[in-house]
KEKE-3310 file (N, C-alpha, C; in steps of 0.2 Angstrom, whole numbers, plus 5000, padded with zeros to 4 digits):
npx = (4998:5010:5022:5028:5020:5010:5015:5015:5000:4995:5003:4997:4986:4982:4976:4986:5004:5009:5018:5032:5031:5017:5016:5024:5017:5003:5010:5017:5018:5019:5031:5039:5039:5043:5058:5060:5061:5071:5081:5081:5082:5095:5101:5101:5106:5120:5122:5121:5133:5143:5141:5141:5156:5161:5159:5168:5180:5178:5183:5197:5206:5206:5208:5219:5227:5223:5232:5245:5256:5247:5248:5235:5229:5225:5214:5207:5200:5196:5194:5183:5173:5173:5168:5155:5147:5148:5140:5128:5125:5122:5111:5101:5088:5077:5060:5054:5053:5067:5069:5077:5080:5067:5063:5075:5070:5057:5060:5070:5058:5052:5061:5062:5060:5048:5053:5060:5052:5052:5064:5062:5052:5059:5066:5056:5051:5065:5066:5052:5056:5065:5062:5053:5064:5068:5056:5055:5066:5065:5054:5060:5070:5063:5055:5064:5069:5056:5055:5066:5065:5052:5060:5067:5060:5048:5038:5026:5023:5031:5038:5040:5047:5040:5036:5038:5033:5027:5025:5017:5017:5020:5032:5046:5048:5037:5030:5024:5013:5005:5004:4995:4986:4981:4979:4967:4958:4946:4954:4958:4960:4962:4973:4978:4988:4999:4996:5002:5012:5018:5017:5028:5040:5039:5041:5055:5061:5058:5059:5049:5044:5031:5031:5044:5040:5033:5043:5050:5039:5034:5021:5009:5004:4996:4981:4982:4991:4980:4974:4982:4986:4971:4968:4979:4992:5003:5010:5011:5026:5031:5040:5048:5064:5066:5062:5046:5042:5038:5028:5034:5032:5029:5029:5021:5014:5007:5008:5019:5012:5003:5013:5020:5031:5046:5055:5057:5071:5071:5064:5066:5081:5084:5088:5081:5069:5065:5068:5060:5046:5049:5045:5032:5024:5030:5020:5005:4993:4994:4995:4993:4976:4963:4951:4933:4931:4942:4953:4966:4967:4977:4979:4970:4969:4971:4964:4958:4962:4962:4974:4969:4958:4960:4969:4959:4952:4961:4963:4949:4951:4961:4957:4943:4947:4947:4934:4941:4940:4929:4935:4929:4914:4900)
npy = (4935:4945:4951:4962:4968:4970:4980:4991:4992:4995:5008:5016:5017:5022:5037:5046:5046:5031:5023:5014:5005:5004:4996:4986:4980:4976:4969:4960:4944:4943:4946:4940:4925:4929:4932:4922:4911:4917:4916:4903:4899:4908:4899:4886:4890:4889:4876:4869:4876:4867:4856:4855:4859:4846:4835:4841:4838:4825:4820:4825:4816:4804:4811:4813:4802:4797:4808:4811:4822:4835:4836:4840:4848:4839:4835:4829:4815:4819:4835:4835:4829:4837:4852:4846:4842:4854:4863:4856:4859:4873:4872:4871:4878:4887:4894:4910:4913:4908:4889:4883:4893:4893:4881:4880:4892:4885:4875:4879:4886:4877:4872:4881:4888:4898:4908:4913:4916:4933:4932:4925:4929:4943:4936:4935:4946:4953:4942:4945:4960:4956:4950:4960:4969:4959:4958:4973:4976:4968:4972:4986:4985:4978:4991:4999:4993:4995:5009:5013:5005:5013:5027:5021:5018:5027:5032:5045:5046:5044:5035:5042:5046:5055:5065:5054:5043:5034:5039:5039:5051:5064:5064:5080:5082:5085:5095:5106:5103:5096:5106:5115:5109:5108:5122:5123:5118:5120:5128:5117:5122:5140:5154:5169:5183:5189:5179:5169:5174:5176:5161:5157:5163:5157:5145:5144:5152:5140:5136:5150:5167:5174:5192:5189:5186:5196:5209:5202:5203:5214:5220:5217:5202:5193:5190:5181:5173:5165:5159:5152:5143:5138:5128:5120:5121:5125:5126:5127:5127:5126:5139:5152:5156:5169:5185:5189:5176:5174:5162:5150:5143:5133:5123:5111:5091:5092:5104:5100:5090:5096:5104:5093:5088:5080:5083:5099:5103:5103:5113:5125:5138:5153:5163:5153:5155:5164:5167:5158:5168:5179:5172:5169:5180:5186:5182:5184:5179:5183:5194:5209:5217:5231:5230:5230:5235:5243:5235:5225:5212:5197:5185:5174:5160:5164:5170:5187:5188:5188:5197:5204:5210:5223:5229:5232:5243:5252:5255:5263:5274:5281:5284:5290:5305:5315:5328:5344:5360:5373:5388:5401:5410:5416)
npz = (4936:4937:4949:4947:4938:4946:4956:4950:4944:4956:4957:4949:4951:4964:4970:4980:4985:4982:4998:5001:5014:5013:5002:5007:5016:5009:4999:5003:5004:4991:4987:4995:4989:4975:4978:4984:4971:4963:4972:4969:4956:4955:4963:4956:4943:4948:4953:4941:4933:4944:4938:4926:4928:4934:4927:4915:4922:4924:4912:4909:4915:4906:4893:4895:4895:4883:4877:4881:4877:4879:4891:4900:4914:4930:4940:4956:4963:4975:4976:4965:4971:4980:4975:4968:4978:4986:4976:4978:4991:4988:4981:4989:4993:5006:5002:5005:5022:5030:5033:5042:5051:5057:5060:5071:5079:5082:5090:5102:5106:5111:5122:5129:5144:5158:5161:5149:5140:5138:5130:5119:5114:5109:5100:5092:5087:5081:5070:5063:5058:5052:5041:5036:5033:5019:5011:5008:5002:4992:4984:4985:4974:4963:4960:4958:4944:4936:4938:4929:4918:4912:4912:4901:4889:4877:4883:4888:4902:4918:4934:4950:4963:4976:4988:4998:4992:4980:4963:4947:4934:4923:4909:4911:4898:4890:4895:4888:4881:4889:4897:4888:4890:4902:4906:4899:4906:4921:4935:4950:4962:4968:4969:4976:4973:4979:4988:4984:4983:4997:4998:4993:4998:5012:5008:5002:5014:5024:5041:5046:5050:5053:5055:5048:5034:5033:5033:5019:5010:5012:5014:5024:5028:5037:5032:5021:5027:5033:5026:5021:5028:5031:5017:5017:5014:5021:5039:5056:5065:5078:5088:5088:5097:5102:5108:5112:5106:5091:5082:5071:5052:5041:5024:5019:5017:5009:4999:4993:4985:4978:4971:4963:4970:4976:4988:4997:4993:4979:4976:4963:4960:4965:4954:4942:4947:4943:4931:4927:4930:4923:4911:4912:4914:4902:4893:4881:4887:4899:4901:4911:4916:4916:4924:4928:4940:4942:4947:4945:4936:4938:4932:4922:4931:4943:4957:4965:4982:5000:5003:4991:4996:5002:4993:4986:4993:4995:4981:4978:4987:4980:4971:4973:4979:4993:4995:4993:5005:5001:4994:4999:5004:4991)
capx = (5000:5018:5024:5033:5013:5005:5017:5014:4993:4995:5003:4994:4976:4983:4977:4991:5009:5010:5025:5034:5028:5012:5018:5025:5007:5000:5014:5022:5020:5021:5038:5045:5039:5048:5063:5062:5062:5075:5088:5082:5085:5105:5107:5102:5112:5127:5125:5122:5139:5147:5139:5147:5163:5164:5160:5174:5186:5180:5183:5201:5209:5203:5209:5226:5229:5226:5235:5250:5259:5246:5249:5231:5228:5225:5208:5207:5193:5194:5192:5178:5168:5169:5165:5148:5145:5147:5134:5120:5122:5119:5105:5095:5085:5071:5057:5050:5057:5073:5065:5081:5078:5060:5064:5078:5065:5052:5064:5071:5054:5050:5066:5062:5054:5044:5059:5063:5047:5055:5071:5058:5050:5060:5069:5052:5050:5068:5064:5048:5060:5072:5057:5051:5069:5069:5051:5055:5072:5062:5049:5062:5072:5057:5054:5069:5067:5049:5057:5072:5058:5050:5065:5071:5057:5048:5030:5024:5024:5035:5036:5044:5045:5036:5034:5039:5029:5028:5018:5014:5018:5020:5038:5047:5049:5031:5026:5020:5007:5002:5002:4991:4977:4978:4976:4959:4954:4946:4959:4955:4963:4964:4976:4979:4996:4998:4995:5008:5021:5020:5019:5035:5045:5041:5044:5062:5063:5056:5056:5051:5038:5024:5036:5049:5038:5031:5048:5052:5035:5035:5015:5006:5002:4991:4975:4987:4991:4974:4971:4987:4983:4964:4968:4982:4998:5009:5007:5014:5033:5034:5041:5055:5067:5067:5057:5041:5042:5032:5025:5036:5029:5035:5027:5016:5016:5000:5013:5023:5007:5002:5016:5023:5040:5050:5054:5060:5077:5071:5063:5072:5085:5081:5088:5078:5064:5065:5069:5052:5042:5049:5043:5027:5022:5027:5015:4999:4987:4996:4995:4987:4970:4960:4942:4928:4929:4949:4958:4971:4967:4982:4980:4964:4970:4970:4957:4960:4960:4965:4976:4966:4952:4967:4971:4954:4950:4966:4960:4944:4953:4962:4950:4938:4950:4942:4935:4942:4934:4927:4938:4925:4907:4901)
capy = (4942:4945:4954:4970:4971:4972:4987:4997:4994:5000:5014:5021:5015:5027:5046:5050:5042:5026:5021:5006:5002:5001:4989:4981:4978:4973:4963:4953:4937:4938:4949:4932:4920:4931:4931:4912:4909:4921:4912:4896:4899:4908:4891:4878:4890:4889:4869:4869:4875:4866:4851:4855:4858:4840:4833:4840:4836:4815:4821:4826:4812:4802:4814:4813:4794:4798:4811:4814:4824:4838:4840:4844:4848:4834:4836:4827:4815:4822:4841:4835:4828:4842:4856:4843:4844:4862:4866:4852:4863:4878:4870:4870:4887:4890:4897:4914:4913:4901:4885:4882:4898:4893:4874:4882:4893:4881:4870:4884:4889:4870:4870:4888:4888:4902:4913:4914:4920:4938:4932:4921:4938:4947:4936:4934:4953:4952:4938:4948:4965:4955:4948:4965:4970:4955:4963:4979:4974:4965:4979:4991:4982:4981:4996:5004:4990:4998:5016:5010:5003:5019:5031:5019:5017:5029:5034:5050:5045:5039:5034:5047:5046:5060:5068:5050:5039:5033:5043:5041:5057:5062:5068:5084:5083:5085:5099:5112:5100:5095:5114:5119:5105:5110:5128:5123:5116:5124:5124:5115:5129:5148:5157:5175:5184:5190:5171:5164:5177:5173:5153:5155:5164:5153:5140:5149:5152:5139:5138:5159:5170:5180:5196:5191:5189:5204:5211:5201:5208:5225:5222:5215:5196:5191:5187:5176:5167:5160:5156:5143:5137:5133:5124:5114:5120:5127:5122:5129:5122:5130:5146:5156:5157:5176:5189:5186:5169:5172:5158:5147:5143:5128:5123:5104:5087:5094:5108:5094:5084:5101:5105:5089:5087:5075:5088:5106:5103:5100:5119:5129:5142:5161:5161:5149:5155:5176:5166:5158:5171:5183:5170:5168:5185:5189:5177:5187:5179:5183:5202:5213:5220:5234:5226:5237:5241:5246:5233:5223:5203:5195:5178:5170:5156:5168:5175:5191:5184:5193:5204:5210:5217:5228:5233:5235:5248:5258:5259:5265:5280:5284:5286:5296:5309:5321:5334:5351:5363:5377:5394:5405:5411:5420)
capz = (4935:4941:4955:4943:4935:4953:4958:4940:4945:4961:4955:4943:4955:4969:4970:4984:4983:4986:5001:5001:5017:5011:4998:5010:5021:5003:4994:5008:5002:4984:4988:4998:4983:4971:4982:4983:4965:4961:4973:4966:4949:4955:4966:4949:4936:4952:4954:4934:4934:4947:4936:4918:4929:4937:4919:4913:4927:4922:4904:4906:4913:4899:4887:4898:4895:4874:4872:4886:4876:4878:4899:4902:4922:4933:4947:4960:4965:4983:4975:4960:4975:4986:4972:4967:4984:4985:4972:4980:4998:4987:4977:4994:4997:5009:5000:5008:5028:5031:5038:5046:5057:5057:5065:5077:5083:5086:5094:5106:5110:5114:5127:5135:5151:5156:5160:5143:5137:5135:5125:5113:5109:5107:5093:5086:5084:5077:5064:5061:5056:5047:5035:5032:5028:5015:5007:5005:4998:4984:4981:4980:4969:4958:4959:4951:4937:4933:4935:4924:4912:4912:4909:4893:4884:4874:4883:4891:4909:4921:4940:4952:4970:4977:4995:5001:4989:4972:4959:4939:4932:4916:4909:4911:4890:4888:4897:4885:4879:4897:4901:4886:4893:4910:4906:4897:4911:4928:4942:4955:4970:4967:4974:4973:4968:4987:4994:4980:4984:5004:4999:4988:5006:5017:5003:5002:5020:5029:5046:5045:5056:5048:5054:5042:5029:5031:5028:5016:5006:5012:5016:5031:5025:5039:5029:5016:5033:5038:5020:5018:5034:5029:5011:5022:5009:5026:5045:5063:5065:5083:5091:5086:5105:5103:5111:5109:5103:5085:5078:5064:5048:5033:5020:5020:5012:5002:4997:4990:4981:4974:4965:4962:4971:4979:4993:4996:4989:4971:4971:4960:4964:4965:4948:4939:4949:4941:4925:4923:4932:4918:4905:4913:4912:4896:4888:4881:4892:4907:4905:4915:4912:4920:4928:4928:4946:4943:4951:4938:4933:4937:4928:4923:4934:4949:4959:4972:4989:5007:5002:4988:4999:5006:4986:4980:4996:4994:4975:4980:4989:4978:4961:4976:4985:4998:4992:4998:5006:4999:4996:5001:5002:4985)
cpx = (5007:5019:5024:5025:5008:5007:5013:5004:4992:4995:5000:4988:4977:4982:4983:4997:5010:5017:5027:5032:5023:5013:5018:5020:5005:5002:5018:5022:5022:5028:5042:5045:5044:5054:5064:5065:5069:5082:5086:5085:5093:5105:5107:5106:5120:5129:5124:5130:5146:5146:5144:5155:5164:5165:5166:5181:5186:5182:5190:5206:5211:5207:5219:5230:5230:5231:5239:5253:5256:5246:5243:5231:5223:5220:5208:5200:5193:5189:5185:5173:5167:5168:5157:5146:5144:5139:5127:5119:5119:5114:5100:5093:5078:5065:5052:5054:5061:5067:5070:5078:5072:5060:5068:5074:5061:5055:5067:5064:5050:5052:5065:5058:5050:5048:5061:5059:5050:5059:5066:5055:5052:5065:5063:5050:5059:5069:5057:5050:5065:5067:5055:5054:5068:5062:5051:5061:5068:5057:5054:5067:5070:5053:5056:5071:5062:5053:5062:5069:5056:5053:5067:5066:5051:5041:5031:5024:5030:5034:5043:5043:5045:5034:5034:5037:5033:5022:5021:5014:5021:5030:5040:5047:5040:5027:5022:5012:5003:4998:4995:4983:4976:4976:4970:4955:4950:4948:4955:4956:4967:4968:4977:4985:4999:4999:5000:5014:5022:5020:5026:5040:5043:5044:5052:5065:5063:5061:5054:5044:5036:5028:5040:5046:5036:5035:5049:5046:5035:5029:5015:5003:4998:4985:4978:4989:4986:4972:4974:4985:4977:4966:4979:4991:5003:5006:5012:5019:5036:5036:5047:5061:5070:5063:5054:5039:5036:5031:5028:5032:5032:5027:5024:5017:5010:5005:5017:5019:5007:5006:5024:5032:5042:5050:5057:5066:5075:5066:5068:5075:5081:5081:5082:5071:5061:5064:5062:5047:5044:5044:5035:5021:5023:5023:5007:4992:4987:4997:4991:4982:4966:4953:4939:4927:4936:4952:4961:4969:4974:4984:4972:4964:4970:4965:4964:4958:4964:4967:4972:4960:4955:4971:4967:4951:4956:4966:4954:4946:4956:4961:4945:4943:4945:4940:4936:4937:4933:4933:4935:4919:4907:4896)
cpy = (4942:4950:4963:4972:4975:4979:4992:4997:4997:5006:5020:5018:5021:5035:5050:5043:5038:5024:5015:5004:4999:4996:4983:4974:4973:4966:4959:4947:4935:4944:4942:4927:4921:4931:4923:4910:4914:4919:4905:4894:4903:4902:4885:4882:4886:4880:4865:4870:4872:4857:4851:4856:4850:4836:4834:4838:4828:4814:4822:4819:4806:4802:4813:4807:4795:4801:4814:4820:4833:4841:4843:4842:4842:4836:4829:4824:4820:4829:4840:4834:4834:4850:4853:4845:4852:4865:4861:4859:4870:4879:4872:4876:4886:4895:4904:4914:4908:4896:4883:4886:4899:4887:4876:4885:4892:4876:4873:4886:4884:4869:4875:4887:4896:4909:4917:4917:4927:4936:4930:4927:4941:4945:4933:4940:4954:4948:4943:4956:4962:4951:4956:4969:4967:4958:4967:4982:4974:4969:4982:4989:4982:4985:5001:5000:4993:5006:5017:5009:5009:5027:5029:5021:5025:5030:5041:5051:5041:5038:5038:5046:5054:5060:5059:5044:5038:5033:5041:5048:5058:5068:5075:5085:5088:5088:5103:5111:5097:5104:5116:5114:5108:5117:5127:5121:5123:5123:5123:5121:5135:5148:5165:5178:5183:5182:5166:5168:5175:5167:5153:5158:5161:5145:5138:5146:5148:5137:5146:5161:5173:5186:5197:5189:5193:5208:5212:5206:5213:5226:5217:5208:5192:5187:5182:5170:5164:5156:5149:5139:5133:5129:5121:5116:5122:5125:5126:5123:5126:5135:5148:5157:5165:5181:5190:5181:5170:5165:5157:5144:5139:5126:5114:5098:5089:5099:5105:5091:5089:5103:5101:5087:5084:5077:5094:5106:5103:5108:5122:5134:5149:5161:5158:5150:5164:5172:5163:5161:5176:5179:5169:5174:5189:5186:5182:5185:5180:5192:5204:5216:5224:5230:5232:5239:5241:5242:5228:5214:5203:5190:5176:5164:5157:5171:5180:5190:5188:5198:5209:5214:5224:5233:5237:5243:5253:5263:5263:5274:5283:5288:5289:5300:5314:5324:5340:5357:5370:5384:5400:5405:5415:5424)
cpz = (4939:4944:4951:4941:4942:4954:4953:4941:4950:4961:4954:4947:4959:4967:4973:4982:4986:4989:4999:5008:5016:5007:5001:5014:5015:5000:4997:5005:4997:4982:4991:4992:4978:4972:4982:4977:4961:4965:4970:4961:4949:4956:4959:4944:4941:4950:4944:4931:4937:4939:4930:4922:4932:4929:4918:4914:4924:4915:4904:4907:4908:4893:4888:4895:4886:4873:4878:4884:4877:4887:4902:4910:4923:4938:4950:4960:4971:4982:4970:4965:4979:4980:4970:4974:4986:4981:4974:4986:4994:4983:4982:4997:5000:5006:5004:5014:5027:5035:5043:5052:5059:5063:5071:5081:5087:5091:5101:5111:5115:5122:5133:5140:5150:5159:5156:5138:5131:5130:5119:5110:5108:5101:5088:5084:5079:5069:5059:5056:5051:5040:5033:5028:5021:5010:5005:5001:4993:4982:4978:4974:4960:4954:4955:4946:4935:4931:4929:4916:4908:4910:4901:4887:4881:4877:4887:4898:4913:4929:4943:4959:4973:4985:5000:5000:4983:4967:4951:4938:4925:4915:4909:4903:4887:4892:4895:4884:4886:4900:4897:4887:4899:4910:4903:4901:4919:4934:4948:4961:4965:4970:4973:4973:4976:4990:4988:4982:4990:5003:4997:4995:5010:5014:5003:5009:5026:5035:5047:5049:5050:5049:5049:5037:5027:5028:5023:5010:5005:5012:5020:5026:5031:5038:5026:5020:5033:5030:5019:5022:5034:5022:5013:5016:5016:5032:5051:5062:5073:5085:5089:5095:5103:5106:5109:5106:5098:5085:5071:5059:5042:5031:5023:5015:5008:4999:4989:4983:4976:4968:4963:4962:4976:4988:4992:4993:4980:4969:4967:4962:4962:4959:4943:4939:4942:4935:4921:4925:4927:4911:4904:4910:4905:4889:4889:4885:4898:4908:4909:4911:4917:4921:4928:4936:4946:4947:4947:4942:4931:4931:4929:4927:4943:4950:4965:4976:4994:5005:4996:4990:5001:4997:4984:4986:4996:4987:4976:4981:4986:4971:4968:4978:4988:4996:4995:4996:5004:5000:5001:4999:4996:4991)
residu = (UNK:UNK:UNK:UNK:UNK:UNK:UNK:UNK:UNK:UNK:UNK:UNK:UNK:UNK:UNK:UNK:UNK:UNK:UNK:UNK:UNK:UNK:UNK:UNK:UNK:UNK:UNK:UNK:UNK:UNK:UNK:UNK:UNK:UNK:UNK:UNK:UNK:UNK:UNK:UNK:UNK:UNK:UNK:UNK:UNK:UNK:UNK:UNK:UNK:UNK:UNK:UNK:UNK:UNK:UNK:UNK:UNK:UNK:UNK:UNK:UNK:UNK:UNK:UNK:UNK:UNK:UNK:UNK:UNK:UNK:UNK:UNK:UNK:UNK:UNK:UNK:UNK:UNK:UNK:UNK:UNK:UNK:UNK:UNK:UNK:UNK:UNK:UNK:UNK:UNK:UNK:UNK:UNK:UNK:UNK:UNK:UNK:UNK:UNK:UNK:UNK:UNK:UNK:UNK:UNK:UNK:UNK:UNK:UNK:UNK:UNK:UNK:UNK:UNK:UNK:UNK:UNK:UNK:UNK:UNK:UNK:UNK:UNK:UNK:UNK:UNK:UNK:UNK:UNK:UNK:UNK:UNK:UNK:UNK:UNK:UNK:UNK:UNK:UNK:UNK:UNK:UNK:UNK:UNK:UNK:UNK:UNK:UNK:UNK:UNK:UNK:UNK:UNK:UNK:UNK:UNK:UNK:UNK:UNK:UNK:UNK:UNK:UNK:UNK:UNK:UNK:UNK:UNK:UNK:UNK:UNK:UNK:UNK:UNK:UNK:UNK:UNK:UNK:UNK:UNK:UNK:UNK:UNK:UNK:UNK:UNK:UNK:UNK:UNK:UNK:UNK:UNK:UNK:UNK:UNK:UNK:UNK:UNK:UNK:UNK:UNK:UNK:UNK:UNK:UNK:UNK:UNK:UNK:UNK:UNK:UNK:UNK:UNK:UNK:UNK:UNK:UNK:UNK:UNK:UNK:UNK:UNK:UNK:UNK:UNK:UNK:UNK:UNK:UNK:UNK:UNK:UNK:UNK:UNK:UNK:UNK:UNK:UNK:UNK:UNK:UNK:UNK:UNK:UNK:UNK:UNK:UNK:UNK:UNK:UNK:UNK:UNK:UNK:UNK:UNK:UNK:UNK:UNK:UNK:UNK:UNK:UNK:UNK:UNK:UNK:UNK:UNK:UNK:UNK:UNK:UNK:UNK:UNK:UNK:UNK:UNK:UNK:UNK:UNK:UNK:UNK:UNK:UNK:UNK:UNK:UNK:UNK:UNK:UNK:UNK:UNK:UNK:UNK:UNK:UNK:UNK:UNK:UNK:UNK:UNK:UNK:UNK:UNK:UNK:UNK:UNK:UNK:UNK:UNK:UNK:UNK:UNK:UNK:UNK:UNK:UNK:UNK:UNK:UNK:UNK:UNK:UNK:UNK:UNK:UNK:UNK:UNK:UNK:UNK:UNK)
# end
């Protein structure tokens, strides 16, 4: 199995996105092998070349002596020998670590006393860094052949790097028909309109206190807090250095997984945002409906959470009012 297949199983085996680190941990060896063989086959096309060039250098003089009249260039033994030569030294590649700087090593560490210890480690930690350089070269190399693959060719999926990973996902083109499977489906995390509109400002704003979202809303989000916080979508990012030092507020790498995006730069702009929540809404199964205890079904994909125990008791109050009190005795 070749190296490019292993990545492509990996991929697609992983529920969260696979790093290249990780690759690296896994594919280290058969990332140097592939590397070996890939300078080996440049250095024989190289001395493949130097080879058909000295050939033809023994071939001109030859041709010189037949045919003087035609003035072809003259080489040099001295130069034919040293271009052959040239393409043998570039024939010889160390497969996977240099053994040169492998034998240097050992020869060094042979000569060191016990002085030296320290310098010895610390260019075995540097050799160590420069091999994992050299792996994750050759992964990611690999990688954006796969991705490249994946963009040309004519399939439903492609590979996307994701919250710092690499994920199978399926193309922007072929939303609608994705959408109208997942909507058959039952989502896996409710959320309520209330706990979508606070996640989209802090989204917006993050670093931002619970204060300025309140503003921003124009209700007390509170409850909508403790909820992101339990299903792990935002996270505490420190203290505001203002009076009172609120409590900052960003979004998560599950934020990320959820609504499958590279990082917060790739939300959309305000714009874009109005543009699809107008579209959303005016789709028939996204109207509103009254419920038999009077509180409006936002989306069947929504439930009412926090904030709506705060809607449905203000509805309450206001389909009962007080009853006033009597004008008079009869």
């Amino acid at each position: 199995m070749s190296l490019k297949a292993k990545l492509e199983a990996v991929i697609y085996a992983a529920e969260e996105p696979v790093t290249l680190a990780q690759l690296a941990v896994l594919l280290a060896e058969e990332a140097l092998e592939w590397k070996a063989e890939q300078q080996a086959a440049a250095a024989a096309q190289a001395a493949e070349s130097a080879g058909s060039a000295e050939a033809q250098a023994g071939v001109l003089p030859q041709l010189n002596d037949a045919f003087p009249y035609l003035e072809l260039e003259q080489v040099s033994t001295s130069e034919r020998e040293g271009a052959a030569e040239a393409g043998r030294s570039e024939a010889v590649v160390a497969p996977g670590t240099d053994a040169g700087e492998a034998s240097a090593g050992s020869e060094n560490a042979e000569q060191a006393g016990p002085g030296d210890a320290a310098t010895a480690e610390a260019e075995a930690k540097q050799r160590a860094k420069q091999r994992d350089r050299e792996v994750r070269a050759a992964l990611g190399q690999l990688l954006n052949e796969l991705i490249a693959e994946y963009a040309a060719d004519g399939r439903g999926i492609e590979i996307r790097e994701i919250a710092g990973g690499y994920r199978m996902a399926t193309k922007p083109e072929f939303h609608d028909a994705v959408r109208s499977f997942v909507k058959s489906l039952k989502p896996a995390m409710k959320l309520s309109l209330p706990a979508l509109e606070t996640l989209a400002v802090i989204a917006y704003k993050q670093p931002v206190t619970a204060p300025e979202v309140n503003e921003i809303r124009g209700v007390d989000s509170s409850a909508v807090f403790g909820s992101l916080l339990a299903r792990k979508l935002i996270v505490t990012a420190g203290r505001k250095p203002v009076v009172g030092r609120p409590i900052l507020y960003k979004t998560t790498r599950e934020f990320l997984l959820r609504f499958g995006l590279k990082d917060v730069s790739e939300l959309p702009s305000m714009e874009e945002f109005e543009k699809m929540a107008a579209s959303e809404f005016d789709e028939p199964d996204m109207e509103q409906e009254d419920a038999p205890n009077g509180v409006a079904e936002f989306n069947a994909d929504l439930s009412l959470e926090e904030d709506g125990a705060e809607s449905v008791e203000q509805t309450k109050l206001d389909l009962n009012p007080p009853e006033s009190a009597p004008s008079g005795a009869e």
